[in-house]
N, C-alpha and C positions, 0 to 999 in steps of 0.2 A: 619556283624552286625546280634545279635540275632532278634528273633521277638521285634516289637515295644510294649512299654506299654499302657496304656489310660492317662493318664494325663496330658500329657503332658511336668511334671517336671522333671527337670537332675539335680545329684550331679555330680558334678566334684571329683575325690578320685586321692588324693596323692598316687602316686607307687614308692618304690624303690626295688624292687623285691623282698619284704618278701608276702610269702604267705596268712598271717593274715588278713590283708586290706582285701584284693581280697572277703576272705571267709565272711567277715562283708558287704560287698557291695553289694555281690548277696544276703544277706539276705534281708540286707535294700531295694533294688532294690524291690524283689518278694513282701515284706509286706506293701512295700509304693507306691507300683505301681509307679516308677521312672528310668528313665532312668539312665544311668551312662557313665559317662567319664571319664574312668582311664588317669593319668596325669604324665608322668614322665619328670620331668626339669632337662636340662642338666645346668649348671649355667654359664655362658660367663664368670665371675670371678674365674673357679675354679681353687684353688691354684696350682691343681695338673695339669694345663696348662702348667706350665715354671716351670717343674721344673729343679734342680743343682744336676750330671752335665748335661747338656745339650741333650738330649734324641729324641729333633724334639717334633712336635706340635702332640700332644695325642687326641685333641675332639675327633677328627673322631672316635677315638677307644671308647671313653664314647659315644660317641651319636650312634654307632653301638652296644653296649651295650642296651643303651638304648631302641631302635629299639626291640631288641631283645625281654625286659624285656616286651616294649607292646604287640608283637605279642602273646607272652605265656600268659600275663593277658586275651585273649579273649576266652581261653579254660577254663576258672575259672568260669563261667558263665552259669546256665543254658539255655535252648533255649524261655525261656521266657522276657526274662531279651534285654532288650534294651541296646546293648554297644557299647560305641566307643573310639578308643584308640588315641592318640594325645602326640606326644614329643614335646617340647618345648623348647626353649634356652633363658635364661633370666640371670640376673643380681641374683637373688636369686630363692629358691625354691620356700616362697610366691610369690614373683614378676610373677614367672610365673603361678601359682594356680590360683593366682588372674585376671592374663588375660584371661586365660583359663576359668573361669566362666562371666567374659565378655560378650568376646565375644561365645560363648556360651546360653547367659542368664539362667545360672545355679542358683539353688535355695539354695545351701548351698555347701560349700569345706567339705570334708570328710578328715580326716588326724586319723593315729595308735597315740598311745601311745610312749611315748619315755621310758626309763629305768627305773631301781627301782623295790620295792618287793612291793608296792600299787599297787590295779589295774588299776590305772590310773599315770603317770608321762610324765605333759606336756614339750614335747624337745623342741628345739629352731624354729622350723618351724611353730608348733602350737601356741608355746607361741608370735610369731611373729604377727601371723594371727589374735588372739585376742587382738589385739592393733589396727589392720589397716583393719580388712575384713568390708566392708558393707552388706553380705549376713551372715546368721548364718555359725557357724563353728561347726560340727562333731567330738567329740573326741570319739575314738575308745577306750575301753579297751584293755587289752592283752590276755585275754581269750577267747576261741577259741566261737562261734557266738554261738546262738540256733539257732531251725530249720527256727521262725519266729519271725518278733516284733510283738506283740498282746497286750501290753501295754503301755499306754502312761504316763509319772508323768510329775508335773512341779510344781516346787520348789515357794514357794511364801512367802513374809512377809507383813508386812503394811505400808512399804515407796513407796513416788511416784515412779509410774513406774509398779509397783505391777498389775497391770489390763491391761495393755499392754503386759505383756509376757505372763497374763491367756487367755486373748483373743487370741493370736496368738496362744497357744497350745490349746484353747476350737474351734480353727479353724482349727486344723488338726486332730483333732480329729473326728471332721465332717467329713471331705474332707476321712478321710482313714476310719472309721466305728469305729476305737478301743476306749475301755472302757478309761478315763481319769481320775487320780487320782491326784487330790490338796494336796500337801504337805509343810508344814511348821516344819521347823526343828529348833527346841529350845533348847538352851544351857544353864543348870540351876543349881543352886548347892543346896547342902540338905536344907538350911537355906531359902530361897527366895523361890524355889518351882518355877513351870513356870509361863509365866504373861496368869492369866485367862481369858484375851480376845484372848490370840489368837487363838483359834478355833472360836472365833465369828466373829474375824476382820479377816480371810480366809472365812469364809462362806460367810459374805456380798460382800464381794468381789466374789464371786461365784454368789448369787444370782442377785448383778449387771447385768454378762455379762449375767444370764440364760433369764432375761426379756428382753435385748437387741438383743440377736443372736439364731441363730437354737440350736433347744438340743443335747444335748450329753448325753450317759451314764455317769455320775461326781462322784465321793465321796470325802471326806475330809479328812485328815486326818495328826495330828499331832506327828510328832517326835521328844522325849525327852530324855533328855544324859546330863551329868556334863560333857561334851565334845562333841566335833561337832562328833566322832566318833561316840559316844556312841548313839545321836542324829538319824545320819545317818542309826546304824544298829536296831533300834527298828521299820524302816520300814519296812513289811514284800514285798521286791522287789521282782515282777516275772521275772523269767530268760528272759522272752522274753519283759524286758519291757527298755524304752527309756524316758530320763531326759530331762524336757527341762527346762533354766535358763536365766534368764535376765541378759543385762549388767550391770554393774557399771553405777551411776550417773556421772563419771568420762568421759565414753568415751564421741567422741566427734562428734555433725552430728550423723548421722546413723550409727555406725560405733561399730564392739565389743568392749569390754574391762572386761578383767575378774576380779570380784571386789575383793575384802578381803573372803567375805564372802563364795561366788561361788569357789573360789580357794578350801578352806577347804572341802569344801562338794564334788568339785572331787577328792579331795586326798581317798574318801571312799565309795563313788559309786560302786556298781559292775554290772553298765548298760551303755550304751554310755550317752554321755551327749552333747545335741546340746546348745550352747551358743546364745543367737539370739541378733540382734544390737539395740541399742538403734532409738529413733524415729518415728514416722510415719512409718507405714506397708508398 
């Protein structure tokens, strides 16, 4: 184990031995002052168990694999960073991500990008997670990390639920020192033109939580496109900056669900996007 951090907080991070993760996790680790537990699940169901013709029983050989894949993630890490490594045997990859934050008491699962030429394309493990995680979930881009996160954004509109995911990101923002930027991304066409409250109905929503909670550095700011693309890239993002988004009114309990809208806006992000659950904090 490296040195420990101050905060006390752990991500749990998805491993399947691609290098990418690893390099996004010491980032997030050193900038969010957080612990990390790299997580590689062996799956109890995997197909490649039994297989034809008949070949004898293979785990051993994935979970010595596996083995392997954590011992290498702890040289990924600098000597600041708090790590601890953990294989697992579950039923599926979330199943065991999920236990693993657990019991753990992890603050959010970290999981890469799945395939595709966007910088974000959520695979089946992610897309799993955002249905059934109770803790927020981390989506990694595919491009390779900056040196630090020094930026915070969080996405917001004026449906209920709206001040519940600004409070939780005007409360990390506290907790880590970084600047927060309120963002509203609007899809409009030449004829309509955008709806003129919404820079108002983002602000008051800002200046709600700024009477109720500790300050932050804040600014506001709206993004406009005849398409959620076009929307998304009239924000000027810093490379070292990190999304955060609410769930769907859909999920259920505390629990993620990534809604219509959140979906589109990762398809064009070029920051990580942490998803956080619906509920009580």
């Amino acid at each position: 184990m490296n040195a420990p951090g101050t905060s006390g907080r752990r991500y749990v991070v998805a491993y399947d031995g691609g290098p990418g993760t690893l390099q996004w996790a010491d980032v997030l680790a050193r900038s969010l002052d957080v612990g990390v537990d790299v997580v590689v699940v062996v799956r109890s169901d995997d197909p490649f168990g039994g297989v034809y013709p008949p070949v004898g029983d293979v785990t051993g050989v994935i979970t010595e694999q596996a083995r392997g894949w954590a011992a290498e993630a702890l040289t990924a890490f600098g000597p600041d960073v708090d790590v601890r490594t953990d294989v697992r045997t579950a039923g599926s990859v979330p199943e065991g991500l999920l236990e693993a934050a657990a019991t753990g008491g992890a603050s959010a699962v970290v999981v890469g990008a799945g395939g595709g030429i966007l910088p974000f394309g959520v695979g089946t493990v992610a897309r799993t997670l955002l249905h059934v995680s109770p803790v927020p979930v981390l989506l990694l881009p595919r491009h390779a990390p900056p040196p630090r996160v020094d930026h915070l954004y969080v996405a917001v509109g004026t449906r209920a639920g709206a001040s519940a995911v600004l409070r939780e990101a005007w409360e990390a923002a506290v907790r880590t020192g970084l600047p927060l930027h309120v963002v509203s991304l609007v899809e409009q066409d030449e004829e309509s033109g955008a709806d003129p409250g919404a820079v108002a109905g983002v602000q008051a929503l800002v200046d709600d939580i700024r009477t109720s909670a500790a300050p932050a550095q804040v600014s506001v700011e709206v993004g406009r496109g005849r398409t959620m693309a076009e929307a998304v890239g009239s924000i000027d993002w810093a490379a070292g900056g990190l999304l955060v988004v609410g769930s769907s009114r859909l999920a259920q309990g505390r629990q993620t669900f990534l809604g219509p809208t959140a979906a589109r806006i990762l398809r064009h992000v070029p920051v990580p996007v942490v998803v956080v659950p619906r509920g009580e904090q």
